[in-house]
TIVO-17397 format. One record per residue (C-alpha): x, y, z. Coordinates in nm, 3 decimals. Layout:
! residues N
+---------+---------+---------+
!      px !      py !      pz !
+---------+---------+---------+
!       X !       Y !       Z !
...
+---------+---------+---------+
END
This chain:
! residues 261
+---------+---------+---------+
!      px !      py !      pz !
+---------+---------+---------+
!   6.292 !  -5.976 !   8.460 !
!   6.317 !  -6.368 !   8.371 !
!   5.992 !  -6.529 !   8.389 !
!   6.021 !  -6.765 !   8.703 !
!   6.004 !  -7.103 !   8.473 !
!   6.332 !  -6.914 !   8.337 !
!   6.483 !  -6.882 !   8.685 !
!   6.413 !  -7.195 !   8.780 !
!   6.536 !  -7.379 !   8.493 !
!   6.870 !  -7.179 !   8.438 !
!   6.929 !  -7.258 !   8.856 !
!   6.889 !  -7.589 !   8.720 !
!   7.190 !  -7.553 !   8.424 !
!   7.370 !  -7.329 !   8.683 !
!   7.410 !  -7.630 !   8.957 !
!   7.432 !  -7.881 !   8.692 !
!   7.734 !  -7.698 !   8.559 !
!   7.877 !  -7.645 !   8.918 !
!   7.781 !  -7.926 !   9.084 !
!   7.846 !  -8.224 !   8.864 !
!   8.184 !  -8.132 !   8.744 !
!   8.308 !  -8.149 !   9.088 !
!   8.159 !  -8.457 !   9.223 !
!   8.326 !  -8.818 !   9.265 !
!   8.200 !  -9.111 !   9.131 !
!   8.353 !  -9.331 !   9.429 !
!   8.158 !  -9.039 !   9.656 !
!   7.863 !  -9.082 !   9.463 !
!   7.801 !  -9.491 !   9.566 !
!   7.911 !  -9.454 !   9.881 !
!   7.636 !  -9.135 !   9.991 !
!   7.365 !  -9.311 !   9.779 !
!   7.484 !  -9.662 !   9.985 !
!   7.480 !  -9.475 !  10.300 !
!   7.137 !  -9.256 !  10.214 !
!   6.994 !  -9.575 !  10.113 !
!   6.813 !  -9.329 !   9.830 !
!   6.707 !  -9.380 !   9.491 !
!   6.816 !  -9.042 !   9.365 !
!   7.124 !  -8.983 !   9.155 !
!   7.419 !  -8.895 !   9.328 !
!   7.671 !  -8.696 !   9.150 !
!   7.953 !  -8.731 !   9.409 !
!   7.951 !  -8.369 !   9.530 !
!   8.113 !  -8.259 !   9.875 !
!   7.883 !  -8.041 !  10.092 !
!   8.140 !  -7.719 !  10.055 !
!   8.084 !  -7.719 !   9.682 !
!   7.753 !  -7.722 !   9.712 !
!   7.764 !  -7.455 !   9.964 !
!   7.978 !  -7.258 !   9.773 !
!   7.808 !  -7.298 !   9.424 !
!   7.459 !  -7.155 !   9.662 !
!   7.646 !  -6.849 !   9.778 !
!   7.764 !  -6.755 !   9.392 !
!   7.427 !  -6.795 !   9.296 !
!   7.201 !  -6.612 !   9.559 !
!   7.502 !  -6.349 !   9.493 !
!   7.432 !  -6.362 !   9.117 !
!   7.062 !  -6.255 !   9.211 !
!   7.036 !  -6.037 !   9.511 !
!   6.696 !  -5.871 !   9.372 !
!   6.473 !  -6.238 !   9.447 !
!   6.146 !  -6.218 !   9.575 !
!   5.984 !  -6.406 !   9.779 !
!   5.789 !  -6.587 !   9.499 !
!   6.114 !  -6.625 !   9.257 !
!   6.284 !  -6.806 !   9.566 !
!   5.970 !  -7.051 !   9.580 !
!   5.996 !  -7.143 !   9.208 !
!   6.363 !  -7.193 !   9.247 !
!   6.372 !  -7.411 !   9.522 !
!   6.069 !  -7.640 !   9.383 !
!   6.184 !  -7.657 !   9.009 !
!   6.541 !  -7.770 !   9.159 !
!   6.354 !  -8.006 !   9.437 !
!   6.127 !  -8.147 !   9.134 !
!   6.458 !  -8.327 !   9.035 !
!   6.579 !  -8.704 !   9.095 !
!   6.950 !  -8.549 !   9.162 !
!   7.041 !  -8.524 !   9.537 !
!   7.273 !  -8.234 !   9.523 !
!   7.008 !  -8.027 !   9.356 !
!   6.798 !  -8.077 !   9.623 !
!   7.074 !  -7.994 !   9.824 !
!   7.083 !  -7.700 !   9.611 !
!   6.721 !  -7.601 !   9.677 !
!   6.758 !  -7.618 !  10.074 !
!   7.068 !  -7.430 !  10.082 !
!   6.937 !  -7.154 !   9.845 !
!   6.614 !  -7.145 !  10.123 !
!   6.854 !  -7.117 !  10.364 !
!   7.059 !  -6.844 !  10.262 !
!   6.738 !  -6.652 !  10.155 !
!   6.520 !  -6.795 !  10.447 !
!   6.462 !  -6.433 !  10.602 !
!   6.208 !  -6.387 !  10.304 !
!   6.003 !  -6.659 !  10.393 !
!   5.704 !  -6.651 !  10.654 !
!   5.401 !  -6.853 !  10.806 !
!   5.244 !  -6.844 !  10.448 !
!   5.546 !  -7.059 !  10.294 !
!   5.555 !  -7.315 !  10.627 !
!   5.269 !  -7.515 !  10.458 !
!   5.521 !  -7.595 !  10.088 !
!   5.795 !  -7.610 !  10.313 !
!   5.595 !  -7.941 !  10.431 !
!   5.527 !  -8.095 !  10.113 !
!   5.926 !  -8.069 !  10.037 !
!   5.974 !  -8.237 !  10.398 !
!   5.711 !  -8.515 !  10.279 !
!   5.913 !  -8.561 !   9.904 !
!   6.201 !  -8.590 !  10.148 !
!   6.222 !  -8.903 !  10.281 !
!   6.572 !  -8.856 !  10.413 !
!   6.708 !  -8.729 !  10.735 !
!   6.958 !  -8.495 !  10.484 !
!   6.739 !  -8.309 !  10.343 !
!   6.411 !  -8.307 !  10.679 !
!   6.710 !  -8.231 !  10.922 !
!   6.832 !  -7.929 !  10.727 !
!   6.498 !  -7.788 !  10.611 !
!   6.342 !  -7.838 !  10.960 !
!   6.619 !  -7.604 !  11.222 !
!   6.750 !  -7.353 !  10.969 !
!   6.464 !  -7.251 !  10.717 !
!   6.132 !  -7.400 !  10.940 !
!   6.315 !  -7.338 !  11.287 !
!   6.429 !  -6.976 !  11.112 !
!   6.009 !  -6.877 !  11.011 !
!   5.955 !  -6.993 !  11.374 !
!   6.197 !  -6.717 !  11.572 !
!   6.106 !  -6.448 !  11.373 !
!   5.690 !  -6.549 !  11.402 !
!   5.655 !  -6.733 !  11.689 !
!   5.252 !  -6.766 !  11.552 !
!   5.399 !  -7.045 !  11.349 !
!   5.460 !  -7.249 !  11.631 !
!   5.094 !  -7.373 !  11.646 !
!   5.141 !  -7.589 !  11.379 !
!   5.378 !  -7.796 !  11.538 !
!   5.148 !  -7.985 !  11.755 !
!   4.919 !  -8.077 !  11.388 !
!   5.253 !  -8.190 !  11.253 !
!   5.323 !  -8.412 !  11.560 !
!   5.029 !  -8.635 !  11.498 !
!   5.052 !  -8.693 !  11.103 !
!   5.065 !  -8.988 !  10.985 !
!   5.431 !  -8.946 !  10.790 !
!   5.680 !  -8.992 !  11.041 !
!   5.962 !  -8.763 !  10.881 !
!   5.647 !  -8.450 !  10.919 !
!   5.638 !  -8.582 !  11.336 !
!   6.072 !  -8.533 !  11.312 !
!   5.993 !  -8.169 !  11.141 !
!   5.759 !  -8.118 !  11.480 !
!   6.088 !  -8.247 !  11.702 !
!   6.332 !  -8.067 !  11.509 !
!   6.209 !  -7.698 !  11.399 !
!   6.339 !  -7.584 !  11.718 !
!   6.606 !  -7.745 !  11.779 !
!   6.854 !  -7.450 !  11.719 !
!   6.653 !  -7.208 !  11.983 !
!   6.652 !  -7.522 !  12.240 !
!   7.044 !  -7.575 !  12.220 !
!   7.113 !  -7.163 !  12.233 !
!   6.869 !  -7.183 !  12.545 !
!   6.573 !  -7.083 !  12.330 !
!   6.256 !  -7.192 !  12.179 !
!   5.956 !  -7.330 !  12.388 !
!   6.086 !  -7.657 !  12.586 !
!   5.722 !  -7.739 !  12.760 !
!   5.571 !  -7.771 !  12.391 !
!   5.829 !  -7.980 !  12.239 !
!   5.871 !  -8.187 !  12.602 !
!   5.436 !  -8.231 !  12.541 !
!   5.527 !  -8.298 !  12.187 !
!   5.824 !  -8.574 !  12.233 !
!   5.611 !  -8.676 !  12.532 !
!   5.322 !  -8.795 !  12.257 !
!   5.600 !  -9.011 !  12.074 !
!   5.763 !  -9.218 !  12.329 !
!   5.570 !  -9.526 !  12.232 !
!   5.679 !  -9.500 !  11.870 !
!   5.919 !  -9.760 !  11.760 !
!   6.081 !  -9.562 !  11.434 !
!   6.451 !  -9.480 !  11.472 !
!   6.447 !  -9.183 !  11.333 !
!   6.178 !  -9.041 !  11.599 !
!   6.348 !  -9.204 !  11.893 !
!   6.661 !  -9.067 !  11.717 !
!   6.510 !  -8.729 !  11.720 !
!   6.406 !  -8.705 !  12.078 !
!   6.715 !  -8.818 !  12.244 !
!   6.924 !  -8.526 !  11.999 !
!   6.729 !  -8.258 !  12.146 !
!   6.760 !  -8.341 !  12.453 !
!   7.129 !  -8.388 !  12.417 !
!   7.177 !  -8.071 !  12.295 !
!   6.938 !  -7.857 !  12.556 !
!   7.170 !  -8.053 !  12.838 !
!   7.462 !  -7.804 !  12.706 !
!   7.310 !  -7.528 !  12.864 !
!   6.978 !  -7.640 !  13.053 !
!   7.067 !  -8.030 !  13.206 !
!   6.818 !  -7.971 !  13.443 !
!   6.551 !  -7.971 !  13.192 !
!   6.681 !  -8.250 !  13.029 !
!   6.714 !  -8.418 !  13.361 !
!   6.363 !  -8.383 !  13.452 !
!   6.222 !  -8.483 !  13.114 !
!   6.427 !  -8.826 !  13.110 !
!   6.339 !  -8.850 !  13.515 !
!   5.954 !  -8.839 !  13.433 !
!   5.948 !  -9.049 !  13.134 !
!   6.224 !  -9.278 !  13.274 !
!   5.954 !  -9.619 !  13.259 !
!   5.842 !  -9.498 !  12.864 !
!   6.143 !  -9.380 !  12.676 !
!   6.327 !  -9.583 !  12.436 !
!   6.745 !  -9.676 !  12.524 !
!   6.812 !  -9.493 !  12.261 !
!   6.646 !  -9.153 !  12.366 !
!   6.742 !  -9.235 !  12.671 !
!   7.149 !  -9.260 !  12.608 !
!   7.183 !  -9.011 !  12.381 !
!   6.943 !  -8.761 !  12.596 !
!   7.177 !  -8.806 !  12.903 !
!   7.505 !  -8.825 !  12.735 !
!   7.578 !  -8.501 !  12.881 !
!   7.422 !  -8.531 !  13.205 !
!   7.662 !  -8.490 !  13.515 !
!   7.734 !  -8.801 !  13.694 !
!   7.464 !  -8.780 !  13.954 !
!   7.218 !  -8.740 !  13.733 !
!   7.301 !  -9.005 !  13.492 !
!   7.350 !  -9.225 !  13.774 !
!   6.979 !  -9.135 !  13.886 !
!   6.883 !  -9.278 !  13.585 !
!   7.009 !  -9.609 !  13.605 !
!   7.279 !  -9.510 !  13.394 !
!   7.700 !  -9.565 !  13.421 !
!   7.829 !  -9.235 !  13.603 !
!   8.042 !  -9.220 !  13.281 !
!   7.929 !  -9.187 !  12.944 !
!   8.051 !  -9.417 !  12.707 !
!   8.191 !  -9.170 !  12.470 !
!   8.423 !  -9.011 !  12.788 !
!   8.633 !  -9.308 !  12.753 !
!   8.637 !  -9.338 !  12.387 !
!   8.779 !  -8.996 !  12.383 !
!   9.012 !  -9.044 !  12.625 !
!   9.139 !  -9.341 !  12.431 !
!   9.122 !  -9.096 !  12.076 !
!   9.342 !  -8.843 !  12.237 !
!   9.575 !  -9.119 !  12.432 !
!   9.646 !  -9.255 !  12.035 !
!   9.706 !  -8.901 !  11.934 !
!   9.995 !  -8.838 !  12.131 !
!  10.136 !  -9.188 !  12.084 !
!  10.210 !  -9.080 !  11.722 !
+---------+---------+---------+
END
């Protein structure tokens, strides 16, 4: 059995090989542009990274828990962006090995992060994932919603954001815990509040409703619009909102263009 330096730095020449081959340099400046990141950018589409993770967790099906770890950090310890793609999406498709004793690394790669990419990937599949299957690790959501890096308080927003929008997870936490960050002025927690909320309106508008109806004098317009952009009518009206949500008529004009080709 490889030594786990070994594994982790043939996953590096494995991805390297993959990965750079098939990015773009046009691709390349425009994600770094639009990341705003210092990392290298190879160019690489999210499929081929995708697909170069699935030949390689099939390449070693006999992983433990610990060779997983060194992968994903060794790849993570790079200045390349699709490595560190690389490194969530080999997490994710291995994430069922991981438990409450990994949630604690898991936060050090949100806090080398610094991106909504990599925080909003690692925090609903692999974070979110430890969460359903050991709901103990849940209690560390309301530590993580008062640190002092703002991309650890998203984690806290967004580790359950897949069990909220199935119908899941525990709303009354995560209502206490966006509750605690309506005064915050960063985008990307104001962001955060008003996606969940969007997406528990799918199946639950009512709690939505009621969340948005309570906090109606504190939230920011941005939770605020993108929280109801679901809502019914009535509700939306309740909220000093237009009956109809802007993107209704956008789409309406999208599919009115379509057939006019």
């Amino acid at each position: 059995m490889a030594s786990r330096v070994d594994l982790g730095s043939r996953a590096i020449t494995f991805f390297t090989r993959r990965l750079r081959g098939a990015g773009s340099a046009a691709r390349a400046i425009g994600e770094k542009a639009y990341l705003k990141s210092d990392l290298r950018f190879w160019g690489t589409s999210q499929d081929s990274i995708r697909a170069a993770v699935r030949e390689h967790c099939d390449a070693h099906p006999d992983l433990t828990r610990a060779d997983l770890r060194a992968i994903a950090e060794t790849l993570y310890a790079t200045d390349v962006h699709e490595l560190r793609a690389a490194a969530i999406g080999v997490l994710e498709r291995d994430r069922e090995m991981l438990d409450d004793r990994d949630i604690p690394w898991l936060i050090v790669l949100v806090r080398k992060s610094k991106s909504w990419a990599y925080v909003d990937w690692i925090a609903p599949k692999i974070i979110g994932d430890v969460i359903k299957r050991d709901p103990r690790t849940r209690k560390r959501l309301s530590v993580w919603a008062k640190d002092d890096d703002f991309w650890v308080r998203r984690t806290a927003l967004l580790a359950e954001h897949d069990a909220l929008r199935a119908g899941g997870g525990d709303f009354a936490l995560w209502s206490r815990l966006a509750a605690s960050m309506l005064d915050e002025r960063e985008f990307f927690i104001r962001k955060a509040i008003g996606w969940v909320l969007r997406e528990v309106s799918t199946k639950r508008p009512e709690l939505t409703y009621a969340f948005l109806r309570t906090h109606r004098d504190r939230v920011s317009r941005l939770s605020l619009l993108e929280g109801a952009k679901y809502l019914p009518a009535p509700r939306r009206k309740a909220l000093g909102l237009p009956e109809e949500a802007a993107w209704v008529g956008q789409e309406a004009k999208r599919k009115a263009a379509a057939r006019r080709r």
